[in-house]
N, C-alpha and C positions, 0 to 999 in steps of 0.2 A: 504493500500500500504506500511506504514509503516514496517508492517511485512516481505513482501519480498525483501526491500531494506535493513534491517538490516540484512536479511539472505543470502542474496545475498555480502551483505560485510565480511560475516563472513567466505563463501566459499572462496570469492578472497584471504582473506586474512591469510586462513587455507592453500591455497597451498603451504607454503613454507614447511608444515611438510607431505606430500603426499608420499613423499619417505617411512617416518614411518607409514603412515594408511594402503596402497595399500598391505602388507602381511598378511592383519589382513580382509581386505574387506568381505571374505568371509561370517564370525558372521556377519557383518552388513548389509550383502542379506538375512541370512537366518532373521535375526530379524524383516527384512523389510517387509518378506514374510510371516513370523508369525503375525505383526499388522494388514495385508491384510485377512489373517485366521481368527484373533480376528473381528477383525470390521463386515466381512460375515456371521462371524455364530451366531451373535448377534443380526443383522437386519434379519435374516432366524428363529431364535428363537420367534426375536419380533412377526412376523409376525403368525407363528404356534402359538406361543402362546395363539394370537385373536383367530386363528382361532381354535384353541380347544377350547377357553372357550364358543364359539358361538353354537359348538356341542356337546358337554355337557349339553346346555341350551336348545339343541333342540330334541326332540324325533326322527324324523324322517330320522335324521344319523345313519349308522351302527357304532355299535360297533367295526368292525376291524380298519375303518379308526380312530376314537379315538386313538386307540391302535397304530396306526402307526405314527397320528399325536403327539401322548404323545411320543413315542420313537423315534421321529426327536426332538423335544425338551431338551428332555434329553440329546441325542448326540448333539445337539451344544452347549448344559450349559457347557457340556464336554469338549468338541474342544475349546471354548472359555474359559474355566479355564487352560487347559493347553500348552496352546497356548499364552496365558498372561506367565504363567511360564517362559518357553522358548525361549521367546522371550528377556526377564528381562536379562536370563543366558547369552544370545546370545550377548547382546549388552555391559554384564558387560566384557567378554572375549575381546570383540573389543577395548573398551575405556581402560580397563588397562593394555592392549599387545602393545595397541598405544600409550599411557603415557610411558612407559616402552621406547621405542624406543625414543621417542621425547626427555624424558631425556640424554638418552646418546647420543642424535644428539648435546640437546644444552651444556653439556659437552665437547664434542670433541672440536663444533663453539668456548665455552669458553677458550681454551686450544690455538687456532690458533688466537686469539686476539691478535694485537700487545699492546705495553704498553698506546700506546693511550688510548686505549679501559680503561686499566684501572687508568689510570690519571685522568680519566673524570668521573669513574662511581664509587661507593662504593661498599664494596665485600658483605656488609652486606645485599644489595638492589641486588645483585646478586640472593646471596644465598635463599632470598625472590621470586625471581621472578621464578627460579628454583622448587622451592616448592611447596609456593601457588598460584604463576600465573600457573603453570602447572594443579594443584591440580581444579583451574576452568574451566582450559580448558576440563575437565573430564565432563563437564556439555553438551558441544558442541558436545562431542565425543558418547555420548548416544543417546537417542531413543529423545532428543529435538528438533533436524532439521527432524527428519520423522515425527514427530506429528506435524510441524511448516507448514510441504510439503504439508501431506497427509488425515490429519486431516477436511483439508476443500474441500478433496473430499468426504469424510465419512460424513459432514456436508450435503451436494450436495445430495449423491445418499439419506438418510434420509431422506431428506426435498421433495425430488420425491415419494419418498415410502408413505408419510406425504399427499402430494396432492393428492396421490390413493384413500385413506380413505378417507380423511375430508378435500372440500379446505378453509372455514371458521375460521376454524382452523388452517391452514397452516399460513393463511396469520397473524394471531393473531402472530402466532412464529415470521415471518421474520420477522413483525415489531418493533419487542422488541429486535433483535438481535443488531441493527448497535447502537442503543443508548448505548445497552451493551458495546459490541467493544467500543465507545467513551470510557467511563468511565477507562474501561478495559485499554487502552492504555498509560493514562495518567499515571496510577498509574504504570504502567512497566517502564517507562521513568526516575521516582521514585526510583526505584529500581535498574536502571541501576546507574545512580549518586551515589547513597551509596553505591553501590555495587564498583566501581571504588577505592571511597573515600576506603571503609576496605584495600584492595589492597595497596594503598598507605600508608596506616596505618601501613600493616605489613612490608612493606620496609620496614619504619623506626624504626622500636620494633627491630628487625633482623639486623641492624645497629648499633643501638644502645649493642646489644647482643655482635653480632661476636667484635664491639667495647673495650667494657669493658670488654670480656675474654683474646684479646689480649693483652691488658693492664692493666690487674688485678695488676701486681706488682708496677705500675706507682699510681695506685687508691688507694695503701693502702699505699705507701710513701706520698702523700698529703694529705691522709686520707677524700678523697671524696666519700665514700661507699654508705654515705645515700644522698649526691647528686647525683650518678648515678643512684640510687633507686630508688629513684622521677622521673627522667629524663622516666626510664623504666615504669614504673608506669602509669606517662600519657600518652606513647604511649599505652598502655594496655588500657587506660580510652578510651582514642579517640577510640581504634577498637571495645570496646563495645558498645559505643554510636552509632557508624554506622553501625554496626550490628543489635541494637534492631530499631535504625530507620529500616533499610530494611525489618527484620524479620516483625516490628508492616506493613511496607505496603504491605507486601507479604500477612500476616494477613486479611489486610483490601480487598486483592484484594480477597480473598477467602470467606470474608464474604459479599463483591458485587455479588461475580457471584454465591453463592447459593442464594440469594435473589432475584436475577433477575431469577434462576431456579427455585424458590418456585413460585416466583410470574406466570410465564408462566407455569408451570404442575399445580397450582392451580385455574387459569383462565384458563386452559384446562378445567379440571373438571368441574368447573363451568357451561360453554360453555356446554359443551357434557351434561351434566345432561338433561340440556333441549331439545336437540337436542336428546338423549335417552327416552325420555317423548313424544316425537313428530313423534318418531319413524322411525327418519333419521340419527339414528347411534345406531349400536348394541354393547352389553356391551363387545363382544369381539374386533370388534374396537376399542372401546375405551383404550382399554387394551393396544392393538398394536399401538395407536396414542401415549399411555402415554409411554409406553417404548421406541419408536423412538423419543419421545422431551426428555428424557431422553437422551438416549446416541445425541441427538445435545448437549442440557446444557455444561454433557458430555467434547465432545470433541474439545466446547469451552473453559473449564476448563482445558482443558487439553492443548491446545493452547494455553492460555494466561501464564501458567505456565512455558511451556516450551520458548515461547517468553522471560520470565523473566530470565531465565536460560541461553538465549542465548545471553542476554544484557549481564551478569556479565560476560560469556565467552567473550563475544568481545572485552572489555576492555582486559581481560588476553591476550588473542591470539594479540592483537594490540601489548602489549608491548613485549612480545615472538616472534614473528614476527620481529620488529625491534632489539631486539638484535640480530638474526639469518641472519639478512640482512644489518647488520653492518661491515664497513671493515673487513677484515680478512687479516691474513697473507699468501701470496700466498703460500701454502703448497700443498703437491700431496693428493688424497683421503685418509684414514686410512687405513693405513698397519696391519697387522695380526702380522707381526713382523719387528720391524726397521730394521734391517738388509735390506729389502728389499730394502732401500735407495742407490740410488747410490755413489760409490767413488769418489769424488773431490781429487785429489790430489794437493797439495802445490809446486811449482816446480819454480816460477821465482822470482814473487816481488808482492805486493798490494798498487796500485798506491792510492794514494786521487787526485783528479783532480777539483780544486775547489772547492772544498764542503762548501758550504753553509747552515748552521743546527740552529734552534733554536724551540725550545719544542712545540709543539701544543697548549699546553695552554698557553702558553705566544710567540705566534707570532712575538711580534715588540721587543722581546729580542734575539738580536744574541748570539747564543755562538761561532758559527766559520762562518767566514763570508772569502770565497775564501782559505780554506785550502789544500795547496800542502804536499806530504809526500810521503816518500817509504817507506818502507817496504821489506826489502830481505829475501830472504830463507835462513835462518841461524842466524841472527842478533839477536842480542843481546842489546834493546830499554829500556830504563831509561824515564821515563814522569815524568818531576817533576812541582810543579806551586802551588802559594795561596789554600787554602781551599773554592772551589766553583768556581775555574778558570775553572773548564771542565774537568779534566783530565780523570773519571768516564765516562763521555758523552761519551767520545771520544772513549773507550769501546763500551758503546752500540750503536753508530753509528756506527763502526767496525764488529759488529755481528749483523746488520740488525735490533735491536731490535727497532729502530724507524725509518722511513725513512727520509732522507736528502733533505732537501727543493728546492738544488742547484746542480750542477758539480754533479761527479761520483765516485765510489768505483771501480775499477780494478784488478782485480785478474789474472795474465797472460792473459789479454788482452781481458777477456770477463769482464763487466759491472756485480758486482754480483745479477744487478734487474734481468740477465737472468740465473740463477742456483737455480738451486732446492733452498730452505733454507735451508731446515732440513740439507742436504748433505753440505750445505756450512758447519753450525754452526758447524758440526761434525768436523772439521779442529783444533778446537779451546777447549782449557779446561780452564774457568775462574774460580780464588779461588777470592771472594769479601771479605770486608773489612766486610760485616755482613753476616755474614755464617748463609743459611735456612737448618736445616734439617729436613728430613721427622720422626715422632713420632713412628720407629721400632727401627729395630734393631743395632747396631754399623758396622756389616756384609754388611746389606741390604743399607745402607746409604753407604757405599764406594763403593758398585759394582752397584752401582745407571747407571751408564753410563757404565758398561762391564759386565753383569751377569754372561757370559761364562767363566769369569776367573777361574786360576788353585786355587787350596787351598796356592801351594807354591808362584807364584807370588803375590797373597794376601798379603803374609806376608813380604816377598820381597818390595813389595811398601811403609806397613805400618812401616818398619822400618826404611824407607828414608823417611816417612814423621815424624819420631821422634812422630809415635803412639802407637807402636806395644806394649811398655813396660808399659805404663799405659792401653791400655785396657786388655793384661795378668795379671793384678794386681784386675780389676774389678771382681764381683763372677761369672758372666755367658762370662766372655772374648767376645767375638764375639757377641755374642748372647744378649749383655746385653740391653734393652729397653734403648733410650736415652730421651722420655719424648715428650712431646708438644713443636715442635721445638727444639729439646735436650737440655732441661731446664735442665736436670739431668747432663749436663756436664756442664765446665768451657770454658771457649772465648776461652781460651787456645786450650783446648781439642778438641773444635769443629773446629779451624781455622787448627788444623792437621790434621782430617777427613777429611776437605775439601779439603787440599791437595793430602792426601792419594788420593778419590775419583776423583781428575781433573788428577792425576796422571796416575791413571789406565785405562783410555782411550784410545785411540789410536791416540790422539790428536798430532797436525803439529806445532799447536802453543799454548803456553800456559802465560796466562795471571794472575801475580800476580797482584791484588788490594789492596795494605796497609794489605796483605794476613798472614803478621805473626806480625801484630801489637799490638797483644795481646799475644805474647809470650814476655819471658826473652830473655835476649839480647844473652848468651850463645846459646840457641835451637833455635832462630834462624840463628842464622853462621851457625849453623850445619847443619841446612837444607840448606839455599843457597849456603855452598860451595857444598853438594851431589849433589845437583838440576843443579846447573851451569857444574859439575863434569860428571854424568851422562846423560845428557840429550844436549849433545854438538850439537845433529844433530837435535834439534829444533829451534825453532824461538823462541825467548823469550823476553816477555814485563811486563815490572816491571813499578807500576805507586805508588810514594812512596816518604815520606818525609826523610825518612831515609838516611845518605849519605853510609854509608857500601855496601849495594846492588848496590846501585845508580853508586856508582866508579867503580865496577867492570864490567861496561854497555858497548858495544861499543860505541852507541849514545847516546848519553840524549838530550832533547827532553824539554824545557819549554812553557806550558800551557802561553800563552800572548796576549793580547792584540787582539782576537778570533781569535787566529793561534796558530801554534806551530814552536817556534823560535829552530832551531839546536844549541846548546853548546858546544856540543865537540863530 
């Protein structure tokens, strides 16, 4: 029973990737329909086969039915060699057209994560789960649940074909069968446990990895090389030890079930010898009894196999499964191209009405406990406050990136829990105080958020973000690779891209974060006075220890006491 309760959890808990299998279904009818071929012309072989060697042995057959019964033979060694082929193809087509899809499902899922998701979870154990959790669910997604299904109806019709011949015999098989199964089971149970344990192994080697590459310069400033080397090391050590555990009982479980099929095809023989001697079984029977406990052995071996196969998937598919059914950000399906997102427009004010906020991971810490606020169309906002007072927070409460415990967000008079996201966020161009950039090109990083832009407003923008003249200086201008994270530029450089980039939006409101904190004091005047200069018909919020920008604010706005107190 054990077998169809673990398969029966495997299906339940497979439906959430059904979207990604049901285009591919097709390969795994025909494969199903080929194991159906395979298993028929095998027990159709078995049985001609007796039955030719019986007349062979006997004079009194015609020679054409030899001939007929030799070339039914032949054609199902046939059918059943190529039928095993094609079925192998059938089902590789299915599981890696369905990996393929399931990947960019849980892609997308990972993309619509709020930051919750990843406050709580490491990227490194992501990237793990992505990969190699995936990479096992490839075991589920094969010919494992039809041999799991159908396997022990090919058992069945056998063991009927088995009592035709020889019931003496028969009964010898079934009793050696359930003591098998015992054995059989334990040692799968085995193998599910280590099989889990690798899993968790590789999370953290992959952890550990994506770890120390983002931190390589931090590693070799402390000079902890050959301590993160160890660290990596014994993660490597633990996933080979749980591996050769599993590998040694996968091992042990195949030198069980040829041993309990030596011992039953060889206590066949035994059996029938005498029963060939007594002249209550002929040697082509016996032929056709030894090749039907054959394919039983068979395709108990091949059941317990596949039951093993489908333990190590059920751990993957558990934890794949619950990332894909973990909150998400209310987002509309995937678009083919953003643009299809509808226009929000900006038009009155963005009320706070209580807001009540403090981090998921730290619950019984407020950071805004009853905040009131407006926000107009046009303003011109200054947030100043201690380092750690919120003022960041107050950001990403602003653009939905976490949701608020308490009160409401208002945007001309709807609640923004009821507006599209994507169409809100679009409102808004945030420069942060740590500029991410993506590892192309200088070009491709600024039209990050406007692809369709001209060549001339390009350059238009990047010389009111005080860029235009250091990257004409670079050898490939535009074009130049800025690195892993744009390691290849300076804070400087990148906290200008980043404006350039928030610039070229078509964004309502735009939000500097300590956004040119890493420039000289000269470059940026230059920029806030363009930006305040240009850009009069936006909403503009500066959050900033600096006093220069800060004076020139209509509001400012201090981070206090989990509010924010008006100034002036």
């Amino acid at each position: 029973m054990r077998f169809f309760v673990d398969i029966r959890q495997l299906i339940k808990k497979s439906l959430v990737f059904k979207d990604c299998v049901v285009p591919n279904l097709a390969y795994f009818i025909v494969g199903v329909v080929l194991i159906v071929i395979t298993s028929v012309s095998y027990i159709i072989f078995s049985d001609y086969a007796g039955f030719l060697l019986d007349m062979m042995s006997n004079t009194n057959f015609e020679s054409s039915h030899i001939k007929r019964s030799g070339i039914i033979v032949l054609l199902m060694l046939l059918v059943n060699s190529l039928s095993k082929l094609f079925q192998n193809y059938c089902f590789f087509l299915f599981s890696e057209k369905s990996l393929i899809h399931i990947r960019e499902k849980i892609f997308y899922r990972l993309l619509c994560k709020n930051f919750t998701f990843y406050d709580n979870n490491k990227v490194g154990n992501i990237i793990s789960l992505v990969n190699v959790d995936v990479n096992a669910i490839r075991m589920a997604l094969s010919s494992n649940i039809v041999n799991l299904l159908y396997r022990p109806l090919v058992i069945i019709l056998s063991i009927i074909s088995m009592l035709a011949v020889q019931t003496v015999l028969t009964v010898f098989i079934i009793s050696v069968i359930p003591l098998m199964l015992l054995v059989v089971s334990k040692l799968v149970l085995k193998i599910k446990f280590f099989s889990k344990k690798v899993l968790e192994d590789y999370s953290m080697s992959n952890m550990i990895l994506q770890e120390s590459l983002n931190l390589v310069r931090t590693i070799k400033i402390f000079c902890r090389e050959y301590y993160e080397s160890l660290r990596f090391n014994d993660s490597m050590n633990n996933i080979m030890n749980h591996i050769l555990k599993m590998k040694s009982t996968s091992l042990l479980l195949q030198i069980v079930i040829t041993m309990f099929s030596l011992l039953c095809i060889g206590g066949v023989i035994l059996f029938a010898l005498n029963l060939i001697v007594t002249n209550r079984l002929s040697s082509g029977e016996l032929m056709t009894f030894v090749l039907l406990t054959f394919l039983v052995m068979n395709s108990i071996s091949a059941m317990s196999s596949s039951f093993a196969n489908v333990q190590q998937s059920l751990s993957a598919v558990e934890r794949v499964a619950e990332l894909i059914n973990s909150e998400n950000e209310e987002y509309r399906e995937l678009r083919k191209k953003d643009e299809a997102t509808q226009t929000i427009k900006f038009c009155n004010e963005i009320l706070f009405k209580n807001v009540t906020f403090s981090y998921p991971s730290r619950e019984n810490t407020k950071i805004y406990d009853n905040l009131n606020l407006r926000i107009s169309r046009g303003d011109r906002i200054g947030v100043v406050g201690a380092s750690g007072s919120g003022k960041t927070t107050f950001v990403q409460v602003l653009l939905g990136l976490y949701p608020i415990n308490g009160g409401h967000i208002i945007m001309d008079g709807v609640d923004i829990k009821n507006l599209d996201l994507s169409s809100y966020r679009r409102m808004f161009a945030y420069i942060p105080q740590d500029i991410k950039l993506f590892s192309s090109t200088i070009e491709e990083n600024i039209i990050y958020g406007n692809k369709d832009v001209s060549k001339e407003k390009l350059v238009f923008t990047c010389k009111l973000a005080k860029c235009y003249d250091f990257i004409q200086q670079l050898p490939d201008g535009f074009k130049t690779l800025v690195g892993d994270n744009g390691v290849k530029l300076s804070g400087g450089q990148r906290q200008r891209i980043a404006i350039a980039r928030a610039l070229l939006t078509s964004a309502q409101i735009i939000i500097f974060d300590e956004a040119t904190s890493a420039l000289d004091k000269s470059t940026e005047n230059m920029i806030n006075e363009s930006i305040l200069s240009l850009f009069n018909d936006k909403t503009i919020i500066v959050l900033s220890h600096r006093s220069e920008i800060i004076n020139k604010m209509d509001k400012v706005f201090e981070v206090q006491d989990h509010s924010m107190i008006l100034r002036r």
